[in-house]
C-alpha positions in Angstrom: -18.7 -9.2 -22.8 -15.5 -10.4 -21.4 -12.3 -9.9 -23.2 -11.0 -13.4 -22.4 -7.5 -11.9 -23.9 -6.7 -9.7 -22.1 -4.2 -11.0 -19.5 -5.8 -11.0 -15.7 -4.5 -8.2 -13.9 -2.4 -7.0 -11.1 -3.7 -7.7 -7.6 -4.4 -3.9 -6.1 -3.8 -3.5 -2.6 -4.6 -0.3 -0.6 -2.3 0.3 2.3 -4.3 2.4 4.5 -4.9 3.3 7.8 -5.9 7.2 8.6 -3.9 7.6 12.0 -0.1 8.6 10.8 2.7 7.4 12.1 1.7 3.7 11.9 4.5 2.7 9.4 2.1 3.0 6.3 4.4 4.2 3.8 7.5 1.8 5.4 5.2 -1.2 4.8 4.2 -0.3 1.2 7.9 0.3 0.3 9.2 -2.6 2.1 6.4 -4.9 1.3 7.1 -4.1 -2.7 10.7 -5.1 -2.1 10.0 -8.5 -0.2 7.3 -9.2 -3.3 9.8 -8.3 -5.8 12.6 -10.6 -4.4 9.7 -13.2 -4.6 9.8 -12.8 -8.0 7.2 -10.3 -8.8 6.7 -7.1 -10.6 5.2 -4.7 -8.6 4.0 -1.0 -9.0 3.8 1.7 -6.1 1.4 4.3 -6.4 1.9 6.9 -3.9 -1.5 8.7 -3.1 0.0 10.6 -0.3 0.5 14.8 -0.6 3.8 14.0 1.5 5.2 12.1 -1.2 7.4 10.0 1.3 7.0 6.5 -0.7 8.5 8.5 -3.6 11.1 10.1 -1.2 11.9 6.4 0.4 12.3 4.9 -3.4 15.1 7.6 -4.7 12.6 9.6 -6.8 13.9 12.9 -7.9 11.8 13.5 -11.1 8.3 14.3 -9.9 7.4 16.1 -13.5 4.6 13.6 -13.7 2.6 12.1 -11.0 -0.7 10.9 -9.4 -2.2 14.3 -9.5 -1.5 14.1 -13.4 -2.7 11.0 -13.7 -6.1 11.7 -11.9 -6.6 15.5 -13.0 -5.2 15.3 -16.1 -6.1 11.9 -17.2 -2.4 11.6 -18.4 -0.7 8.4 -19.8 0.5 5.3 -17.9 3.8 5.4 -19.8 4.1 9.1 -18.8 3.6 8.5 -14.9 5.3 5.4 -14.2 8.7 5.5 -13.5 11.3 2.5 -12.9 13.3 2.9 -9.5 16.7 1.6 -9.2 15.7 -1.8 -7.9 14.2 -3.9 -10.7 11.0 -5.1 -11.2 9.8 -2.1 -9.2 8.1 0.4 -10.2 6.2 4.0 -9.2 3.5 6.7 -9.7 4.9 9.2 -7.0 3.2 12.1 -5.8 3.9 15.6 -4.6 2.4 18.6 -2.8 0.0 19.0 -5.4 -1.9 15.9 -4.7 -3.6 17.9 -1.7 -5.6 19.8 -3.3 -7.0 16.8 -5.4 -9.8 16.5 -3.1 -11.3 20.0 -4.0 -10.7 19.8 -7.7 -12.7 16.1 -7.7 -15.5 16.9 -5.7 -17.6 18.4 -9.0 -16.4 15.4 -10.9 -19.2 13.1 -11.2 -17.0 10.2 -11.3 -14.7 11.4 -8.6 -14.3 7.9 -6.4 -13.9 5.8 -9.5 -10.6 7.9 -11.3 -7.8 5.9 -9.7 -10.2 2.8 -10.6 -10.2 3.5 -14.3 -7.0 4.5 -13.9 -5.3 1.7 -13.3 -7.4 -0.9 -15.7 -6.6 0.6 -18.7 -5.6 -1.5 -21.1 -2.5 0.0 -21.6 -1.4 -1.3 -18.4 -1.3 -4.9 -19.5 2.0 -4.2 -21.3 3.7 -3.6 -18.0 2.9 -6.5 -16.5 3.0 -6.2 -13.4 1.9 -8.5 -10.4 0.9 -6.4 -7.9 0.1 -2.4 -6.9 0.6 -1.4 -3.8 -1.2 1.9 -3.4 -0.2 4.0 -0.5 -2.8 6.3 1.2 -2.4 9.5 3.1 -3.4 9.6 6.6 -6.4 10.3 6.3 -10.3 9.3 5.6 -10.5 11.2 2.6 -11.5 11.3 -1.4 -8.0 10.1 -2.0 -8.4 7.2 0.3 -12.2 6.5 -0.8 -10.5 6.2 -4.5 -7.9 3.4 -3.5 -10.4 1.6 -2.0 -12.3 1.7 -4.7 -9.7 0.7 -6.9 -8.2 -1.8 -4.5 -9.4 -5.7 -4.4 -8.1 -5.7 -0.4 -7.2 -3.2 2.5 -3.9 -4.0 4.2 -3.7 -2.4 7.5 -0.6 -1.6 9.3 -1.5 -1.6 13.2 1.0 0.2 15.3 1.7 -1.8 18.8 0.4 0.6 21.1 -2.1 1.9 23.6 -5.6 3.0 21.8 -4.3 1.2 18.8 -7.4 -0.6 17.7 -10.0 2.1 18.8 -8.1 3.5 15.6 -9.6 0.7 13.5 -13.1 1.8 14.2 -14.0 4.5 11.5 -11.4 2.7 8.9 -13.6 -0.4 9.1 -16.7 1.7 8.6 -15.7 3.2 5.8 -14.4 -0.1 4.2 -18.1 -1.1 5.2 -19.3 1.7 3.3 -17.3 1.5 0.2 -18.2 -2.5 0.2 -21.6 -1.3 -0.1 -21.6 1.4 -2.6 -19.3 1.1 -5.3 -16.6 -1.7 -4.4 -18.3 -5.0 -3.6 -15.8 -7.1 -4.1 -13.5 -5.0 -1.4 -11.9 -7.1 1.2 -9.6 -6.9 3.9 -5.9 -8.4 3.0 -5.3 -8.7 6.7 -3.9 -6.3 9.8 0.1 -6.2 10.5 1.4 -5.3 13.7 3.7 -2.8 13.1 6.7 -1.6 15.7 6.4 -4.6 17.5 8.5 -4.8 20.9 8.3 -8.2 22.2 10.1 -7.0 25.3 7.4 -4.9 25.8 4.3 -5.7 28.1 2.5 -3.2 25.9 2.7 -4.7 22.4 2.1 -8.2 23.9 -1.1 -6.9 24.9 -1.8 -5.2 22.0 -1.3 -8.7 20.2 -3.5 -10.4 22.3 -6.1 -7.6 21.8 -6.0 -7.7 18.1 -6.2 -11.6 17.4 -8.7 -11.9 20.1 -11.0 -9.4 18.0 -10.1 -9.9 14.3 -9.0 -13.4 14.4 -6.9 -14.9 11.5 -7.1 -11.1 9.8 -4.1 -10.5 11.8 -0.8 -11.6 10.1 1.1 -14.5 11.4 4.3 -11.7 10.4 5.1 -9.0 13.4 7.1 -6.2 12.3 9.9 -5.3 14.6 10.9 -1.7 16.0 13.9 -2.0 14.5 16.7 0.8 13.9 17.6 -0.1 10.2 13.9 -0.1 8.9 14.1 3.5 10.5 17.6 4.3 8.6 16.7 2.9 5.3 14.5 6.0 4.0 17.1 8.4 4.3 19.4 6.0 2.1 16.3 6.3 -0.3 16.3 2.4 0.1 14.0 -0.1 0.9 15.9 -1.8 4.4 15.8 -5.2 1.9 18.4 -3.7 0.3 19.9 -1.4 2.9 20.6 -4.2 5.7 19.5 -7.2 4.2 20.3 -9.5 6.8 18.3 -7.4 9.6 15.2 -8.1 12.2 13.0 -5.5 9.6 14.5 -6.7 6.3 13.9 -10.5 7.6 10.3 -9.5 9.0 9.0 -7.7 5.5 10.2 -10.8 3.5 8.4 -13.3 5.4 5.0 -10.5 5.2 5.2 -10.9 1.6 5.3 -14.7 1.9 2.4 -15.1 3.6 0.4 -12.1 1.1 1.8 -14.8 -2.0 0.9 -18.0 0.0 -2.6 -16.1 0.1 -2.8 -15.7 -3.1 -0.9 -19.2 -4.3 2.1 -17.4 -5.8 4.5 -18.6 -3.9 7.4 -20.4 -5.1 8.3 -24.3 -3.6 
């Protein structure tokens, strides 16, 4: 039976897409911010070995992380951590998560432990709006749990040549997961990411990708843009490292049209 309660929870997105280099981890961290200046509380939850969301957010401590929380079953209020901007929050990750893979695969429950993870009740006290959960580059049991844990699929789409051959096998394994444990798994929509609009290239690239997925394909462009580049080594998302920039500007008006999606934005 339903616990008509409890309060509804978080909306999960998965930020994946298994070629590297796409602006994955940027969009997650940037994304949070823009959601978060919307009004929202939002929680990160970096699934990637490289730990580069935790990196980009200021995150020293690592003592407890997402390979505790999946290994070790250990506590929400252990593994979450407040970063310095309010209302935004973090699981981060280390090196450790990359052998998670080989220590799941005799777990019977393997593709569901991020799932259960994140719907314990304990995490209604945290109240949070949104988890963005960023993915490593890659197709693998750490990527199959997000997406099982994850109502959508946002997919950052760099503006270049070959980019949406790249779409192929992430869209199959979407497919797959849709089918055998995530039914309810959509896809929040594709963001072209490092877009030149001086460039003949990333026109094309455009006209490629909303000629073959239609209205998936964000309204939002993000910009190749020096101070989105900059802002991780301040350990800043670029909202608050050049607000007034091409990124900062591009990332806010992304997390409009997520909210105006999901009919949370403000009037």
């Amino acid at each position: 039976m339903v616990d008509l309660s409890r309060p509804a929870g978080p909306r999960i997105v998965a930020v994946a897409n298994q070629k590297g280099g796409v602006g994955k981890t940027t969009t997650t961290i940037n994304l949070a911010a823009g959601l978060v200046e919307s009004g929202c509380r939002v929680l990160v939850v970096d699934l990637d070995p490289q730990g580069n969301a935790s990196t980009g957010l200021g995150i020293e401590d690592r003592d407890w992380t997402t390979y505790d929380l999946l290994i070790d079953d250990a506590p929400l209020e252990a593994v979450i951590q407040d970063t310095e901007i309010g209302g935004l929050s973090i699981i981060p990750a280390t090196v450790d998560l990359s052998s998670a893979d080989l220590e799941l695969i005799s777990n019977e429950k393997r593709s569901f432990l991020l799932h259960d993870a994140l719907r314990q009740t304990a995490m209604d006290a945290f109240g949070f709006d949104f988890i963005l959960i960023d993915c490593p580059p890659s197709l693998n049991l750490l990527t199959v749990n997000a997406m099982v844990a994850a109502g959508s699929v946002l997919i950052p789409l760099q503006s270049e040549f070959f980019a949406l051959e790249g779409l192929s096998q992430l869209m199959l394994t979407i497919r797959e997961v849709r089918q055998t444990a995530n039914p309810g798994l959509r896809i929040e929509g594709v963001v072209l990411t490092m877009y030149d609009n001086r460039n003949n290239l990333s026109r094309q690239v455009e006209k490629d990708a909303r000629d073959n997925l239609g209205d998936m394909v964000f309204k939002t462009k993000i910009p190749r843009n020096v101070r989105v580049s900059e802002a991780p080594s301040y350990a800043l998302p670029v909202l608050q490292y050049d607000s007034g920039s091409l990124g900062a500007m591009a990332y806010r008006h992304l997390a409009r049209e997520i909210l105006q999606k999901h009919r949370k934005v403000a009037a």
